[in-house]
C-alpha positions in Angstrom: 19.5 -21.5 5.0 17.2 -20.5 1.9 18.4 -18.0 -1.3 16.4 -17.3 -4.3 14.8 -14.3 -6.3 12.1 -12.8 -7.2 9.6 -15.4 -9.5 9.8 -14.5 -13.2 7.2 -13.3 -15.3 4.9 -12.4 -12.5 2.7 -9.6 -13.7 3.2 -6.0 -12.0 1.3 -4.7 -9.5 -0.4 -1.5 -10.1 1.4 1.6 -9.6 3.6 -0.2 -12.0 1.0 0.2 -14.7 -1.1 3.2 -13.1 2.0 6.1 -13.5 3.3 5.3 -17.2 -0.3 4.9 -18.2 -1.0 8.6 -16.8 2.3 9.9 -18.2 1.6 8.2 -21.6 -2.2 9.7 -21.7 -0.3 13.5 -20.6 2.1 12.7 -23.5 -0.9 12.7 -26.1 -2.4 15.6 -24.7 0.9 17.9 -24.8 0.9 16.2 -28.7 -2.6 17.6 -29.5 -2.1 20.8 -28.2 1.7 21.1 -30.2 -0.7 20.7 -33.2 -3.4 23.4 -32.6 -0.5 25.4 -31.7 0.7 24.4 -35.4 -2.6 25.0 -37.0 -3.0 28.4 -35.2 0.8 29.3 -36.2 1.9 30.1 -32.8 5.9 29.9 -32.1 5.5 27.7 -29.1 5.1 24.5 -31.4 8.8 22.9 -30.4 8.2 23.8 -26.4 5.1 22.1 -26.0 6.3 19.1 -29.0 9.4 18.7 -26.2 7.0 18.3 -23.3 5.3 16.0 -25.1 8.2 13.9 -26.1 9.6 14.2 -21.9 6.5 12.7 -20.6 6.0 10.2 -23.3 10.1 8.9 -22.0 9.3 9.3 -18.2 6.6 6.7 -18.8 8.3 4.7 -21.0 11.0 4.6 -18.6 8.4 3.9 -15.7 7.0 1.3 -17.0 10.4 -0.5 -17.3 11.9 0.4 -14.3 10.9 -2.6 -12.2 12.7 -4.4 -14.7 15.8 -2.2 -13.7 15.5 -2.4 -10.1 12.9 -5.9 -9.0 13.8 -8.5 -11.2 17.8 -8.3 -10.9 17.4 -8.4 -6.6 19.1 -11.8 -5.5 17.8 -12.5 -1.4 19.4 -15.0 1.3 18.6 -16.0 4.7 21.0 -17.3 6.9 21.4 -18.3 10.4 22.0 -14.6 11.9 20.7 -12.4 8.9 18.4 -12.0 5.9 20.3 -10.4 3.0 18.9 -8.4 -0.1 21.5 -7.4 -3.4 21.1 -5.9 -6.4 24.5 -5.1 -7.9 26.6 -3.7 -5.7 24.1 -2.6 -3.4 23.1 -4.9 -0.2 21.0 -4.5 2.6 20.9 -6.5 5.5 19.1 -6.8 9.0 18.9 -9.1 11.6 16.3 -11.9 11.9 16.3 -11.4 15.6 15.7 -7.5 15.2 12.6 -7.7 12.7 9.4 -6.4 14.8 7.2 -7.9 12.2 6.7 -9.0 8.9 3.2 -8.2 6.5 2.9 -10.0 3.4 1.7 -8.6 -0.1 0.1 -11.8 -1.8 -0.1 -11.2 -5.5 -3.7 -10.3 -7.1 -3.4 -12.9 -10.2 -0.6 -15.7 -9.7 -1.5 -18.0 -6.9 1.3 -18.5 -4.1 3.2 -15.5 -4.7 4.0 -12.5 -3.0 6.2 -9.7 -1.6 7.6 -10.3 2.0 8.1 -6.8 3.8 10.2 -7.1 6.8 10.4 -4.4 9.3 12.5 -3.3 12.4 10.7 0.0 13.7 11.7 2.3 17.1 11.3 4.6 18.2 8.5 7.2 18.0 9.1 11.1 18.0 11.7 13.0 16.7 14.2 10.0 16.4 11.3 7.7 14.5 13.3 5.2 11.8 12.8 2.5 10.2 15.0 -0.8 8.3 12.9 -2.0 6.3 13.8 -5.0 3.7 11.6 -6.0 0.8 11.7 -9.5 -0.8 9.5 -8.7 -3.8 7.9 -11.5 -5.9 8.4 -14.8 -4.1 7.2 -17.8 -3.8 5.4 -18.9 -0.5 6.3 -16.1 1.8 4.5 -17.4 4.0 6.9 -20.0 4.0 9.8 -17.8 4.2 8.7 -15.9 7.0 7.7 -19.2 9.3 11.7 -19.8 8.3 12.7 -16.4 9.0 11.3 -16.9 12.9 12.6 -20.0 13.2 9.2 -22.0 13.2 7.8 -24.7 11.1 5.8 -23.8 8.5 2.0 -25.2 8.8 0.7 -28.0 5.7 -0.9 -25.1 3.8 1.6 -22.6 3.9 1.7 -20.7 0.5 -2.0 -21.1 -0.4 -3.0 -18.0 0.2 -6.5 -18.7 -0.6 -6.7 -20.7 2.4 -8.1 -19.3 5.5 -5.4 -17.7 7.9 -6.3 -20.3 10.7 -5.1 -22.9 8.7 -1.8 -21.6 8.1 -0.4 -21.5 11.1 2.8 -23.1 11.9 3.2 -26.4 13.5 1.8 -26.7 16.8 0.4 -23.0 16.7 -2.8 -22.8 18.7 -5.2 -19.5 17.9 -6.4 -18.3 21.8 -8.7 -15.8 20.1 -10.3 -13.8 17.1 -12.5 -11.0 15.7 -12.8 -8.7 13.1 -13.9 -4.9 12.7 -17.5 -4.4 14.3 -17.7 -0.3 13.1 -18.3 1.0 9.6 -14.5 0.7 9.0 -13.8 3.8 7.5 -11.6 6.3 9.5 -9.6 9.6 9.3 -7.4 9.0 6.4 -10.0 7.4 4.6 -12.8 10.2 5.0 -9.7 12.5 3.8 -9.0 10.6 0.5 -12.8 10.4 0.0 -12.9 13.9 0.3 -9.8 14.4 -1.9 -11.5 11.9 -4.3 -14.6 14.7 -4.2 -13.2 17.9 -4.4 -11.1 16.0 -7.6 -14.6 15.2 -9.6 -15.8 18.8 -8.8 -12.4 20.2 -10.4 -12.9 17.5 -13.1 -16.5 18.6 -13.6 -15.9 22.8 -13.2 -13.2 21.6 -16.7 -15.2 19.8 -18.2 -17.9 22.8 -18.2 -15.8 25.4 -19.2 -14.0 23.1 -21.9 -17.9 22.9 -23.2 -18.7 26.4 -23.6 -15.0 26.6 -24.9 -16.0 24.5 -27.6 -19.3 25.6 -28.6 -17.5 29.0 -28.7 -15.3 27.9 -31.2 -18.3 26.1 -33.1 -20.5 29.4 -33.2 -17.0 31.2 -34.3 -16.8 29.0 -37.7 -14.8 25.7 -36.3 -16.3 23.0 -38.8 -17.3 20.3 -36.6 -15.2 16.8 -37.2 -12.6 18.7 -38.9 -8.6 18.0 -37.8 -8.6 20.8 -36.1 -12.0 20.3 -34.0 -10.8 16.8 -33.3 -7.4 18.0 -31.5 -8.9 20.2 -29.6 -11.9 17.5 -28.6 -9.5 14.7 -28.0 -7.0 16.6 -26.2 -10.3 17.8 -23.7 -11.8 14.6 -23.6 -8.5 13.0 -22.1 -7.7 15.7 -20.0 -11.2 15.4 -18.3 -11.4 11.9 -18.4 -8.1 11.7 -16.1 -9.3 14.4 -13.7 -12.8 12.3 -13.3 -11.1 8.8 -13.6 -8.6 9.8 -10.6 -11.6 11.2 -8.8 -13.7 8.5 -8.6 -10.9 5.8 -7.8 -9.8 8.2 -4.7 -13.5 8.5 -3.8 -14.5 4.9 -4.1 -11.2 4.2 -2.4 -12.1 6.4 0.4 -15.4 5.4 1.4 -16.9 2.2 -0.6 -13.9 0.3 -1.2 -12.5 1.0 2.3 -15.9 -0.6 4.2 -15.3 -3.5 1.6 -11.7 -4.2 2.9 -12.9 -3.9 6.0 -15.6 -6.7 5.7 -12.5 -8.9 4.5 -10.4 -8.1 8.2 -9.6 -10.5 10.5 -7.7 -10.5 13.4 -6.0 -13.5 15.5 -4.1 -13.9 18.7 -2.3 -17.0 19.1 0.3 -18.3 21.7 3.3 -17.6 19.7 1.7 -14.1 17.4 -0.8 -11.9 16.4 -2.1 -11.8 12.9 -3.8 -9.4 11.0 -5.4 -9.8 7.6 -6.7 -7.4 5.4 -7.8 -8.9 1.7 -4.1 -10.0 0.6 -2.3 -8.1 2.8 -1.2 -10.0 6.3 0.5 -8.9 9.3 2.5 -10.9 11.5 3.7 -9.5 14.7 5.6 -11.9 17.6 4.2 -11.8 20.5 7.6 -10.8 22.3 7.7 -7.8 20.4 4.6 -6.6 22.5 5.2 -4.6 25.5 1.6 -3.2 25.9 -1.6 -2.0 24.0 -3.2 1.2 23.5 -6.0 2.1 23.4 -7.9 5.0 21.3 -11.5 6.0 20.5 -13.3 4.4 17.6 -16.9 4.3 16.0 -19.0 4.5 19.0 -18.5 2.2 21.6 -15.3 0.6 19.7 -11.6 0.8 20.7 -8.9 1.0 18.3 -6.1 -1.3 19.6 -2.0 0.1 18.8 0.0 -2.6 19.7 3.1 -1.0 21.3 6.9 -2.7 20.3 9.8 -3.2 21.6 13.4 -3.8 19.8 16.6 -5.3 21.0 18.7 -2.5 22.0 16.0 -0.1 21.3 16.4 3.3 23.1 12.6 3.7 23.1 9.3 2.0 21.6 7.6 2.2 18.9 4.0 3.3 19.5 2.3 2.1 16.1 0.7 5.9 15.3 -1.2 6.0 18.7 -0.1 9.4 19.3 -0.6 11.1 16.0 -3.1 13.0 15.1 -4.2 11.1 11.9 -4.4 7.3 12.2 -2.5 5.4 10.3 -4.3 4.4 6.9 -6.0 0.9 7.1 -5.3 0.2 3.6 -1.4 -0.5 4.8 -2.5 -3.2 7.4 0.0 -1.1 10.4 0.2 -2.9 13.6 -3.4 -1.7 14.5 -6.4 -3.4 15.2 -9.2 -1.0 14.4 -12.9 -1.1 15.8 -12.3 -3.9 18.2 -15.1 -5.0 20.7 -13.9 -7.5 22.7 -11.0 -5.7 23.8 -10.3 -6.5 27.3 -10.0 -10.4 26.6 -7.7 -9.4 23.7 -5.5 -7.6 26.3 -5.9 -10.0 28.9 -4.9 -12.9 26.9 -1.9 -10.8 25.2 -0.4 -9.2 28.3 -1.0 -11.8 31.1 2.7 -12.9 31.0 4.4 -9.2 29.9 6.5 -7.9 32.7 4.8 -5.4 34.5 8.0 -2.7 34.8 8.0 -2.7 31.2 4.0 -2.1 31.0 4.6 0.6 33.3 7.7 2.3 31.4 5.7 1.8 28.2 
């Protein structure tokens, strides 16, 4: 029914460019200290020249491995199937066995995104998951409306256009909302505090490193010499990672997770329910749905875990209700956080779900 591959020249998303750039900026600092070790005539000059030279080639490898692996994938959808190759290697699943598909839009080229397609049961001890990535393609959105056997709506593939105008043909919304809290939960309050206790390492270095240097400036070490400027470079990009990674965890954690959440949107209509998070979208089929949890939220709010079925599952799959730690936000799970309007959401969702299966679930 459809084949093609991923869209060429599509720039890379981030981890892509985040790892080798770290590796790279590790490389330089390993360098700088091989040649204080030089200057101070210590033997461990080749060690620390060969650590430098490893991380230099990790990241140069890095940053063209989704070369390697992305832009070589070939992907097919036929009547029974949806097929991804690379080589030798193939993965399949069936279209009637996907519990849901989310969508990646691109952040710079228009129309363009990674389809993620996911069959997921059970929970516990025997939790797995199939999961089949279409990376870089044009009009997912498309592709997925394909995928479940639906039309695909006018605007499909604009992915600056509002979600309710997307739909496919003949889909009618029956309701919506978005996050009423201050949409930051669990995992984010943990990677804000990761991000915090990261600047206070990065700021106990780069106070030590001080003294360490004025040291060395009170012990005769001409400022601005080649020697001095090793040793400052090498501290200053040492720190400057520490602080950098820091302050992205932090503002990822707490500012940039309530500004994601201001861009949330939720939709039930008579055939799915949608969720979209900035770029990110969520499409679940309403058949998948056996029933909805319910857990406590900010305040009076509910957090909603949509519960799945399979065919042929052995069990369902309970969207990260019963852990501990909710499932991070930023990956747009089957979740609808902070909801207010919950009982119409479950009224309208469930009215035609058979009630043995509630019960079981």
């Amino acid at each position: 029914l459809w084949h093609g591959a991923p869209e060429p020249h599509v720039p890379r998303a981030y981890p892509w460019l985040i790892a080798p750039a770290l590796f790279f900026a590790f490389a330089v600092v390993a360098a700088l200290f091989a040649g204080l070790l030089s200057v101070a005539g210590i033997a461990a000059v080749r060690s620390t020249a060969f650590l430098a030279f490893y991380l230099f080639m990790t990241g140069a490898s890095i940053l063209i491995m989704p070369h390697m692996l992305l832009d070589g994938c070939r992907y097919a959808v036929t009547d029974r199937h949806v097929i991804w190759k690379r080589g030798e290697m193939r993965r399949v699943i069936e279209r009637r066995a996907i519990t849901y598909g989310r969508i990646h839009w691109h952040r710079s080229v228009p129309g363009v995104g990674t389809l993620e397609l996911v069959r997921a049961a059970p929970f516990g001890p025997f939790s797995r998951q199939q999961r089949v990535v279409l990376h870089d393609i044009a009009a997912p959105d498309r592709l997925l409306a394909l995928i479940r056997g639906t039309t695909p709506g006018e605007f499909a593939g604009y992915c600056d256009v509002p979600l309710t105008d997307r739909l496919d043909a003949g889909e009618h919304v029956l309701w919506g909302s978005a996050p009423a809290g201050r949409g930051v939960g669990r995992s984010e309050l943990l990677i804000a505090a990761l991000g915090g206790m990261t600047l206070a390492v990065g700021a106990l270095y780069a106070q030590r490193t001080t003294s360490v240097m004025l040291m060395f400036e009170r012990a005769g070490l001409p400022v601005r010499s080649g020697t001095w400027l090793m040793l400052f470079f090498a501290i200053a990009i040492s720190g400057g990672v520490i602080l950098s990674i820091g302050c992205v965890l932090l503002w990822k954690g707490s500012w940039g997770a309530r500004a994601l959440g201001s861009r949330t949107e939720y939709i039930l209509t008579d055939t799915r329910v949608l969720i979209r998070r900035d770029r990110t979208e969520l499409s679940v089929d309403r058949r998948r749905i056996v029933d909805v949890a319910e857990e406590p939220g900010s305040g009076e709010l509910r957090d909603l875990y949509l519960i799945l079925d399979g065919p042929r599952a052995k069990a369902l799959n309970d969207s990260g209700a019963l852990s501990w730690l909710k499932p991070p936000r930023s990956g747009v799970p089957p979740v609808l956080y902070e909801v207010r309007e919950r009982e119409q959401f479950k009224q309208l969702l469930l009215a035609e779900k058979d009630p043995k299966l509630r019960d079981a679930a």
